[in-house]
C-alpha positions in Angstrom: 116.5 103.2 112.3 116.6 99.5 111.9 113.6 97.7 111.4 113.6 94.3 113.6 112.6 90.8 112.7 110.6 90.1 109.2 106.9 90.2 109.9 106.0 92.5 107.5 108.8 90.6 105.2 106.9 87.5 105.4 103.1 89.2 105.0 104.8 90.8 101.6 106.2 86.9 100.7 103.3 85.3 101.8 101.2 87.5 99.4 103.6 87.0 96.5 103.7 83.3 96.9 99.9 83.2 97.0 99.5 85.2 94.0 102.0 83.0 92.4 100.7 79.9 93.1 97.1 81.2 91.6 98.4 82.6 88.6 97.4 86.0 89.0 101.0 88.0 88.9 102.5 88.0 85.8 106.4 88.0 85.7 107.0 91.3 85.9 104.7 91.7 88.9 106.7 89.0 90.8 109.6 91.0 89.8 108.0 94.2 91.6 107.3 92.3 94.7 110.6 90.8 95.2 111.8 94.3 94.8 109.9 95.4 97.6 110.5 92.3 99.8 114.1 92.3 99.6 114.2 96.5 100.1 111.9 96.1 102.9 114.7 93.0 104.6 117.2 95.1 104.3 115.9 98.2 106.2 115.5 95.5 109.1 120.0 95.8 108.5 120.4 99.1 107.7 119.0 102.7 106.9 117.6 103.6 104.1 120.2 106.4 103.6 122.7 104.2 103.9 120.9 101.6 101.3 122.4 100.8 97.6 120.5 99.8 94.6 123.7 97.6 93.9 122.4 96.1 98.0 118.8 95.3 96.6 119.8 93.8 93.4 122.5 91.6 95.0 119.2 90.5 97.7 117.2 89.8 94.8 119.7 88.3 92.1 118.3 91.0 89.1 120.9 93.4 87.4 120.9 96.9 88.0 119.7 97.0 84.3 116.6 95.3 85.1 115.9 97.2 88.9 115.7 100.4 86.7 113.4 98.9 84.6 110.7 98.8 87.1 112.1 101.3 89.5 114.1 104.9 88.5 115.6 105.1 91.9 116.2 103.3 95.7 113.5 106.8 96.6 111.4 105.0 94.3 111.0 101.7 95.7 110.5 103.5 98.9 107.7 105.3 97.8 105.9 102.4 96.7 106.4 100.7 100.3 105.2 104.3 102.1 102.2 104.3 99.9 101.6 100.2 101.1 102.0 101.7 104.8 99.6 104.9 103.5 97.3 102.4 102.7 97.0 100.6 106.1 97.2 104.2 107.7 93.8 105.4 106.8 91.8 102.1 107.2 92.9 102.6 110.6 91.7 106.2 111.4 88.2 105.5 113.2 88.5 108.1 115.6 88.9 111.0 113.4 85.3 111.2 112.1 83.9 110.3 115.6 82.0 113.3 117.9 83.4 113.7 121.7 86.3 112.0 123.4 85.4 108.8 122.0 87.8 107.0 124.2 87.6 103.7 123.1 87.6 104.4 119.1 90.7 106.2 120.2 92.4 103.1 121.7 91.3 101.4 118.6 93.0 103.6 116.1 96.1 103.7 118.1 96.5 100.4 118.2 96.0 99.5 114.8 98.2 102.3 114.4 101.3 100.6 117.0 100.5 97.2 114.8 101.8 99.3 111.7 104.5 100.6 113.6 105.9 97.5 115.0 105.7 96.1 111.1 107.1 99.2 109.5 109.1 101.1 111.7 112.5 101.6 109.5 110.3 102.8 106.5 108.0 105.1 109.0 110.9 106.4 111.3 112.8 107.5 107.7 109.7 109.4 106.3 109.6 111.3 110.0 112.8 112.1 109.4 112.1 113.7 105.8 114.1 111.1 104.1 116.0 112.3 100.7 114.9 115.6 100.0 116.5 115.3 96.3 113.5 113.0 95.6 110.3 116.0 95.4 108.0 112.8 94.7 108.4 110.7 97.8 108.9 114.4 100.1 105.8 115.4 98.7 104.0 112.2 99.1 105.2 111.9 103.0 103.9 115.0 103.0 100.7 114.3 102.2 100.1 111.4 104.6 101.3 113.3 107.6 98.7 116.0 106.2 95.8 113.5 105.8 95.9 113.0 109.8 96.6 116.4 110.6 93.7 117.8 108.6 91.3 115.2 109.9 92.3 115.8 113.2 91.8 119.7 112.9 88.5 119.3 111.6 87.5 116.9 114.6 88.8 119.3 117.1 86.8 122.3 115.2 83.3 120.2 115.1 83.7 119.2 119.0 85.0 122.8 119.9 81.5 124.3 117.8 79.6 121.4 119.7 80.4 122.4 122.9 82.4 119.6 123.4 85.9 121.1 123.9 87.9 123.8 125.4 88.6 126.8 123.2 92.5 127.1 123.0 95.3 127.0 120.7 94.5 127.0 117.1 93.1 123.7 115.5 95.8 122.8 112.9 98.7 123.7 115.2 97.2 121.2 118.1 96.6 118.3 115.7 100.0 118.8 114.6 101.2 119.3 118.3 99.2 115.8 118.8 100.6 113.9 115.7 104.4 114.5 116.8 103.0 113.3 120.2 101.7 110.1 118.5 104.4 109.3 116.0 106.8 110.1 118.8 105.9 107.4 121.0 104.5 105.3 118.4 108.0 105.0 117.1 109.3 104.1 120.6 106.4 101.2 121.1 107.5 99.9 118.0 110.3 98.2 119.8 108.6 97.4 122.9 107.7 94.3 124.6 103.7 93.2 123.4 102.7 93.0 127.1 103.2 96.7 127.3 101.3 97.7 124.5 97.7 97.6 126.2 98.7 99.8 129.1 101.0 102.3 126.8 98.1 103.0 124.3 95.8 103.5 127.1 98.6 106.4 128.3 98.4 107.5 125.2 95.0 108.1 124.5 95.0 109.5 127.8 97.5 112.1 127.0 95.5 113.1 123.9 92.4 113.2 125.2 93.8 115.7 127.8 95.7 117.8 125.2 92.5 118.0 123.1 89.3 118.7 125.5 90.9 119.1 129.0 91.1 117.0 132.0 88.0 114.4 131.4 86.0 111.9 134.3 
């Protein structure tokens, strides 16, 4: 469940920094972000289920007294960095409002969908996993993003299917979430693989759900 390297470490440092040096975070705000920074390093060492608060307050040099001041639990700070990931998520879902196939919008959206990945994969391979049911907020709000696709998804393949422009078949909502375990499934794997693959491994995957969804294509 580890999380390699710091890219997304140094995107969240980079923007702190920035903010910092323009005067436009106020203390606490710095606080927040350093929070988040040092939470998100430390999923690149461990899992989260296996993360302290005493581990993030020891990364960032606050007291416990002062984490629970912005945050009520370790589940919260997680939330906030699955609703960051949320947040990138949907700016990348181009496909789902498309008509037909639409290979190429497909490749797209997977691959801005690998670049998350590869930045986030301990925080995204813990929410597949249903991390911390004791925490309803965070459950619900994984939830709710695996939902988001699912739902857009179904209503694609229902448009296309009334269209013409698919196969009659298994029931809409149980294929798009047939296809999103697909996805996330190998998503999760790419996330660790070497760059040069990527190109040819998205083009598999679209592949794969283009045939799932309308059938073998030209």
């Amino acid at each position: 469940m580890a999380q390699k390297g710091g890219h997304g470490v140094n995107q969240t440092q980079d923007t702190t920094e920035g903010l910092r040096r323009r005067g436009t975070m106020s203390k606490g705000d710095q606080r927040e972000a350093q929070i988040l920074a040092a939470t998100r390093h430390l999923l690149a060492k461990k899992p989260m289920a296996n993360l302290t608060v005493d581990d993030i307050t020891n990364a960032t040099g606050i007291s416990r007294t002062s984490f629970y001041f912005y945050f009520p639990s370790k589940q919260a700070v997680f939330a906030r960095l699955m609703e960051d990931v949320s947040d990138r998520y949907a700016q990348t879902h181009v496909w789902l409002p498309s008509t037909g196939p639409q290979r190429d919008l497909l490749r797209t959206q997977l691959r801005g969908a690998a670049e998350i990945w590869h930045d986030n994969s301990a925080i995204l391979v813990c929410s597949l996993e249903g991390y911390d049911s004791s925490y309803p907020p965070l459950t619900e709000f994984i939830a709710g993003i695996q939902a988001r696709f699912t739902t857009g998804l179904a209503a694609k393949i229902d448009r296309d299917r009334a269209a013409g422009l698919a196969p009659e078949g298994i029931d809409s909502a149980t294929l798009a979430g047939l296809v999103a375990l697909m996805r996330d499934g190998r998503l999760s794997q790419l996330s660790a693989a070497p760059q040069d693959e990527m190109p040819s491994s998205i083009d598999d995957l679209a592949e794969a759900i283009l045939r799932v969804i309308y059938g073998r294509l030209d």
